[in-house]
C-alpha positions in Angstrom: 92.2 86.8 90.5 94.1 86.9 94.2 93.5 90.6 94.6 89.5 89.8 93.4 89.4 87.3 95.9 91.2 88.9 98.6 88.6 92.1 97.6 85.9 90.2 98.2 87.0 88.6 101.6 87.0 91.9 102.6 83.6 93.4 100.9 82.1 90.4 102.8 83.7 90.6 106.1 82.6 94.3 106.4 79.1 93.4 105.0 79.3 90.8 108.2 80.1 93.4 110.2 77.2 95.8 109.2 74.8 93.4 109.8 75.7 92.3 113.4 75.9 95.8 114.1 72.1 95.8 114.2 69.9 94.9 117.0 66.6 93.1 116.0 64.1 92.5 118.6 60.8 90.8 118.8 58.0 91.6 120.0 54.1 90.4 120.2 50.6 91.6 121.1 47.7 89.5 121.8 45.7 92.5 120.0 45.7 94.9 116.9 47.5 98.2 116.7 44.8 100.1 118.0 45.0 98.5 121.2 46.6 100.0 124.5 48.9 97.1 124.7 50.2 97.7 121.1 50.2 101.3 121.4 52.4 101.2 124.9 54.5 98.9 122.7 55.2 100.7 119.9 56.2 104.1 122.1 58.5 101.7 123.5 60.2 100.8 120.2 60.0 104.7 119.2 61.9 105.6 122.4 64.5 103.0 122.0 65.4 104.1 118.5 65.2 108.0 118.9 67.6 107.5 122.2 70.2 104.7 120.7 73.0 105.9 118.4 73.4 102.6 117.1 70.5 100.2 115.0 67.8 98.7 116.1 64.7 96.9 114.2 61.7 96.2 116.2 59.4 93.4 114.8 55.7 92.5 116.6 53.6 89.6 116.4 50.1 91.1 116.8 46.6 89.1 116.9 48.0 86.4 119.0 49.9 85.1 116.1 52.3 83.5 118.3 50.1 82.2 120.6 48.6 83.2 124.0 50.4 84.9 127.3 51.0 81.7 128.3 53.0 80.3 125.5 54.7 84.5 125.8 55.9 83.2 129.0 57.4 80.5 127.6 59.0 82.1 125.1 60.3 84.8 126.7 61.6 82.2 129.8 63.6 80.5 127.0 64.7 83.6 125.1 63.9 82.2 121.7 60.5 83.6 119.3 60.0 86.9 121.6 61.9 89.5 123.3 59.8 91.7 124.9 55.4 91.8 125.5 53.1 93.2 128.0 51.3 90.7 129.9 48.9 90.1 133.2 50.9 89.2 136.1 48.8 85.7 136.7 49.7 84.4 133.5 54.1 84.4 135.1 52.9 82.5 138.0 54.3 79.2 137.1 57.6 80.5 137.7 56.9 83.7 140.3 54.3 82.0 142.7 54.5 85.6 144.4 54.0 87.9 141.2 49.8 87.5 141.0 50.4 89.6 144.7 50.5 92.5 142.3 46.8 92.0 140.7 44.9 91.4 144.2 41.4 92.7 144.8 42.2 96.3 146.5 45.7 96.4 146.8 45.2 100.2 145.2 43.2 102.2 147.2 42.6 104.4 144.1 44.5 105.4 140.8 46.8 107.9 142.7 48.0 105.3 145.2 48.4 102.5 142.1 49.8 104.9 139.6 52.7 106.1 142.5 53.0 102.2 143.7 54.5 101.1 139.9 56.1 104.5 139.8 58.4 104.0 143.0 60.1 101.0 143.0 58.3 98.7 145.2 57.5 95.9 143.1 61.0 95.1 143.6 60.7 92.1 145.1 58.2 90.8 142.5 60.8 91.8 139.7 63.8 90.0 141.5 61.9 87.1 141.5 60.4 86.8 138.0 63.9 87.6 137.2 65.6 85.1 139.2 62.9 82.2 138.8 61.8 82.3 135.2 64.5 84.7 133.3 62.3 87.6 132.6 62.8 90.9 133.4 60.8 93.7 133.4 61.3 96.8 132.3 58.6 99.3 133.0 54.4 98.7 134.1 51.4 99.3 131.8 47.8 99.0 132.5 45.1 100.8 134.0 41.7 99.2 133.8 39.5 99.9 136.6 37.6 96.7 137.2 34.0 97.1 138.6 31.0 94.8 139.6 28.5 94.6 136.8 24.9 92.9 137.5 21.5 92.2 136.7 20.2 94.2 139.8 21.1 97.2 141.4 24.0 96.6 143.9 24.6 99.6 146.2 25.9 98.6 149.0 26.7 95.8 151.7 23.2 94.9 152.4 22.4 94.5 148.2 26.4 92.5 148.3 25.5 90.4 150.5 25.0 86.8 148.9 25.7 88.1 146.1 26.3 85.3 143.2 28.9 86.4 141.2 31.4 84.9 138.5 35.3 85.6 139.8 38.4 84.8 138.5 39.7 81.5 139.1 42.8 82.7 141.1 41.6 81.2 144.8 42.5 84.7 146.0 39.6 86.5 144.1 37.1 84.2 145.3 39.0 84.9 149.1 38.6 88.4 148.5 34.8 88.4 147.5 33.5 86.3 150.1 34.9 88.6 152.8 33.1 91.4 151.5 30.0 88.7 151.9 29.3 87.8 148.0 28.8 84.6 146.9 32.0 84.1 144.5 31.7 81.3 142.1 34.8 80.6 138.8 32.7 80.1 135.8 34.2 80.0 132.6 34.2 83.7 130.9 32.8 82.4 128.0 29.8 81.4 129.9 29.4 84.5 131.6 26.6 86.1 129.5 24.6 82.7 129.6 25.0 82.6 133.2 23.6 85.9 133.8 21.0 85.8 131.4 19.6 82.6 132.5 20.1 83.6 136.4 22.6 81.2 137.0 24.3 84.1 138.2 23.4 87.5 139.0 26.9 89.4 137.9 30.1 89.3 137.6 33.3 92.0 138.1 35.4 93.1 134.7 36.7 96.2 133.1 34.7 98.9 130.7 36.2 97.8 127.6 35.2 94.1 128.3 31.6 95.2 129.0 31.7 97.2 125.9 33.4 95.0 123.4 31.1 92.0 124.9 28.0 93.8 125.1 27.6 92.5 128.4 25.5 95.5 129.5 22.6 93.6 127.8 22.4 91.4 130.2 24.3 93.2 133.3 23.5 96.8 133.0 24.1 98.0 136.5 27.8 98.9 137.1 28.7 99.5 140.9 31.8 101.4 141.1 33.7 99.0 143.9 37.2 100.3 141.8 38.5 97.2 143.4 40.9 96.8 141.2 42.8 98.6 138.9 45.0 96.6 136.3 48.5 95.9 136.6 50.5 94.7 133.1 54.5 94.7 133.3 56.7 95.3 130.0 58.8 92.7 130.1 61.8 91.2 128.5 63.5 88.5 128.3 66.8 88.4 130.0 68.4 85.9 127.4 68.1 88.8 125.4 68.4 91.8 127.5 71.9 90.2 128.7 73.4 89.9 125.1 72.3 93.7 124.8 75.3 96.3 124.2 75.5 98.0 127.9 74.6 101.6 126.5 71.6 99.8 124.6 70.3 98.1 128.0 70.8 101.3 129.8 68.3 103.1 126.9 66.0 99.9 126.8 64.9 100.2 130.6 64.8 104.2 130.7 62.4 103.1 127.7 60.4 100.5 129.1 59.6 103.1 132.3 59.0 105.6 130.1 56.5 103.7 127.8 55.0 102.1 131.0 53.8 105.4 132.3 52.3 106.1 128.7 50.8 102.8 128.5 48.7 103.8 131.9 48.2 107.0 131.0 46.8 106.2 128.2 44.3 102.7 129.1 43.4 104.8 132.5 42.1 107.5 130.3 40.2 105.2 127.6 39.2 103.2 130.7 37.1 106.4 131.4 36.1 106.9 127.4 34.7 103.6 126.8 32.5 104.0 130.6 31.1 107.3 129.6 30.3 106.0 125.9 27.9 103.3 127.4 26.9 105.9 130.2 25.7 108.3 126.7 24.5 105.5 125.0 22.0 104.5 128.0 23.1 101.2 127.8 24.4 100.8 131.4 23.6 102.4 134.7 26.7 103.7 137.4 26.3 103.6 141.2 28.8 104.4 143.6 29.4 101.7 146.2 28.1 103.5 150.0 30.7 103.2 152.1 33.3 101.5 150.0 36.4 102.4 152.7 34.4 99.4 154.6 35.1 97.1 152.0 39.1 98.3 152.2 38.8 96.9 155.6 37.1 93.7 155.4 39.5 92.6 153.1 42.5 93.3 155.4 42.5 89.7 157.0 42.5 88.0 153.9 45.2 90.2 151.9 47.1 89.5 155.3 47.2 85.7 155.2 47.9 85.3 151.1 50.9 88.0 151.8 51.8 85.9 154.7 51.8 82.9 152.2 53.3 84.2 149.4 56.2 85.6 152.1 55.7 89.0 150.7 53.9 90.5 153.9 56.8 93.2 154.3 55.9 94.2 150.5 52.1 94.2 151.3 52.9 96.8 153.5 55.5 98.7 151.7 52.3 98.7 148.5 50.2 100.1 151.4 52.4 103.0 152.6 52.7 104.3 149.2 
């Protein structure tokens, strides 16, 4: 009977043992698996486990299961439900005042400049902070939607701009932004775009190609003018609760990971970015214009990307973004 008990003291403790040697992490998606988001996810999980000798299981919420970004932020600031996500910058703000610097109206200058901005480092600042602040880290940058005026009537440049009324995010700097370039910027609710537009409350409004196609707002905004003013910024994070408790060889693979599946992640919405405007372009359901003189636009907003830097106390990063 001892040596029974004694054996199974031991069968347990090494059970115990087997068990805590596995890492399980948590993940979630506001979308399905055949998302971007989800996609960039999962290469991050399939990276982690083909370059960690030990165990990890990767679990993710997807369909906004566990909420929206906001209640991601939350989670993730408080290290319990999620571990890691991909989400917009604005939605971190509560507890990084300075981190929606990173989705201002043409910061990028194009993809190249945007793509070599997440790929250098310079965010820095912006990561120290949501670090310090809310207890998030991140680990590597996703996104890549180009984000384009779409409107009832043809806009092709400054003169056709000008006064402008157009729905805007409700971010005070987007509605800054248009109204230097001489729109008329006004935060409507996004579900009351299309009604807006239709009605003529409204004569546009600025999004992505996926939104336009998934929304069918061509119907009632088929002319897209190609203002590329901005391009889509999402950071992999993690939250540090978690990331501190990790083995120091698995936090070393984790953020070689997170870069790695960042640069996929772009790669890959960039590229269906493209897909999803040329499908609509076939389909004759939408009509492309390139914006005349768009480098004039790049300098009317100078003033105004000045001041919200100069607020934010991020003008030295403003310009470090800009000498990329």
């Amino acid at each position: 009977m001892t040596t029974f008990a004694v054996s199974a003291v031991a069968a347990a403790a090494i059970m115990a043992t087997s068990a805590s040697a596995q890492t399980a992490l948590r993940g979630a998606s506001l979308f399905d698996e055949e998302h971007a988001y989800t996609k960039t996810l999962r290469e991050f999980e399939r990276l982690v486990t083909e370059n960690y000798d030990g165990e990890v299981s990767f679990d993710i919420s997807l369909n906004g299961e566990l909420g929206d970004e906001s209640d991601f932020v939350t989670f993730l600031q408080q290290g319990v439900a999620i571990d890691y996500a991909i989400m917009a910058p604005s939605n971190m703000a509560t507890f990084a005042p300075s981190i929606p610097l990173m989705d201002m109206p043409f910061l990028f200058r194009d993809l190249e400049h945007w793509n070599t901005a997440l790929s250098s480092g310079v965010m820095a600042p912006l990561e120290a902070e949501l670090l310090e602040k809310a207890n998030i880290r991140v680990i590597g940058y996703a996104g890549g939607g180009v984000r384009n005026l779409a409107s009832a009537e043809p806009i092709a440049n400054i003169d056709d701009l000008t006064g402008h009324q157009m729905r805007v995010m409700g971010a005070p700097i987007q509605a800054q932004i248009f109204s230097a370039i001489q729109a008329a910027p006004s935060a409507i609710a996004y579900n009351e775009v299309y009604n807006a537009i239709q009605t003529g409350v409204i004569g546009g409004f600025e999004n992505e190609a996926a939104s336009i196609q998934n929304l069918k707002f061509y119907e009632v905004a088929p002319n897209i003018t190609l203002t590329r003013h901005a391009i889509t910024v999402r950071p992999l994070v993690m939250s540090e609760s978690t990331f501190s408790a990790l083995p120091a060889d698995l936090q070393a693979v984790v953020l070689e990971a997170g870069s790695e599946a960042g640069a996929f992640g772009r790669e890959l919405e960039s590229r269906q970015d493209g897909e999803k405007m040329q499908e609509m372009i076939d389909a004759g359901q939408i009509f492309v214009t390139e914006f005349e003189n768009r480098e004039a636009l790049l300098e009317m907003v100078i003033p105004v990307q000045d001041a919200y830097a100069a607020e934010l106390g991020a003008t030295e990063l403003l310009e470090a973004i800009r000498a990329q």
